[in-house]
C-alpha positions, 0 to 999 in steps of 0.5 A: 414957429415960437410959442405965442402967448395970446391974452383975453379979458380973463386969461393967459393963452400959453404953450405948457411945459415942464412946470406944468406938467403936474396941472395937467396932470391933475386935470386929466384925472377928470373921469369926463375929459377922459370920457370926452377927449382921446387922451390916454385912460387911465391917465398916468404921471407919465403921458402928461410928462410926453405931452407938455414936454415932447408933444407940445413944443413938437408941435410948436417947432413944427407948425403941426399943433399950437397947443395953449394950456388956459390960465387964469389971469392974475397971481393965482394963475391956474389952469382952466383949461387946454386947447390945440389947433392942429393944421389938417391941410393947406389954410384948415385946421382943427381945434379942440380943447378941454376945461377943468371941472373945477372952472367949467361954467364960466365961459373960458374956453369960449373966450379962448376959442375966439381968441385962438381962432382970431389968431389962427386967422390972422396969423397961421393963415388959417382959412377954415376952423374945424371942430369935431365932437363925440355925437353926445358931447353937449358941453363941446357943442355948447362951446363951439356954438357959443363960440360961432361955430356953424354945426354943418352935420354928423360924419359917420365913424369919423374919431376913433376914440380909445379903439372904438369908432364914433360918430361925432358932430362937425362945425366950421368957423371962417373968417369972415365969421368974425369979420377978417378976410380969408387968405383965398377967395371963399365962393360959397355954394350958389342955391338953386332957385326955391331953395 
């Protein structure tokens, strides 16, 4: 698939490539998203030259992972954030995403979920929307959430970040949680009577 450019009220939603390659870069220095997320750490010049220059358009031409690099709209243009949607199996996928400390706070990558996940819908018949955060990562929570993310449970020993297994939260967002169809029929479960 081509790289997408998607646009909100606030931002630009792009692939990243070579000349971004020193932003993300800078960005990853961010003790928390190395804390948080399973990129490399310590994070070198050389793992953001693999990613915006072999990982990401990999992924695009694949259709395995839309990653957009979150950039603030008008001349300045910096970047606020990074987010993938990696495609799990037929019509699910999960996102992930991380903001910039020095944009956090803002609604960013909120806005950039929803926007993301409108076009995962509707474009990349994406059916189930999937996050999954470290057990402890409140600001991930606070996104998908405010984002409309159901938070279904805890899944025990389920990421394995830099060799060590966690426990991390999952969510879903469907659909029909932003009023579009599914492209399958959804039967959700039917509760006995009482519950």
């Amino acid at each position: 698939m081509e790289p997408v450019t998607l646009t909100t009220d606030r931002l630009v939603l792009r692939t990243v490539g070579r000349r971004d390659t020193d932003a993300v870069y800078a960005a990853a220095q961010d003790p928390d998203i190395q804390r948080w997320t399973t990129i490399p750490s310590p994070y070198l010049p050389e793992h953001a030259e693999g990613f915006t220059e072999q990982m990401v358009p990999d992924g695009w031409a694949d259709g395995s992972m839309f990653t957009f690099g979150l950039f603030l709209s008008g001349p300045a243009g910096d970047l606020a954030g990074m987010l993938g949607i990696t495609r799990r199996s037929l019509g699910e996928a999960e996102v992930g995403y991380w903001g910039t400390k020095e944009h956090r706070g803002y609604g960013y990558v909120t806005e950039a979920v929803r926007a993301a996940a409108r076009w995962a819908f509707t474009e990349v018949a994406v059916d189930r929307l999937e996050w999954r955060a470290e057990v402890g990562n409140h600001a991930s929570r606070a996104v998908a959430e405010r984002a409309g993310f159901t938070v279904e449970g805890l899944l025990r020993s389920a990421i394995n970040n830099k060799g060590v297994r966690r426990d991390c939260w999952v969510g879903s967002l469907l659909p029909s949680d932003l009023g579009l169809p599914s492209t399958a029929p959804y039967l959700p479960a039917r509760r006995p009577h009482g519950d």
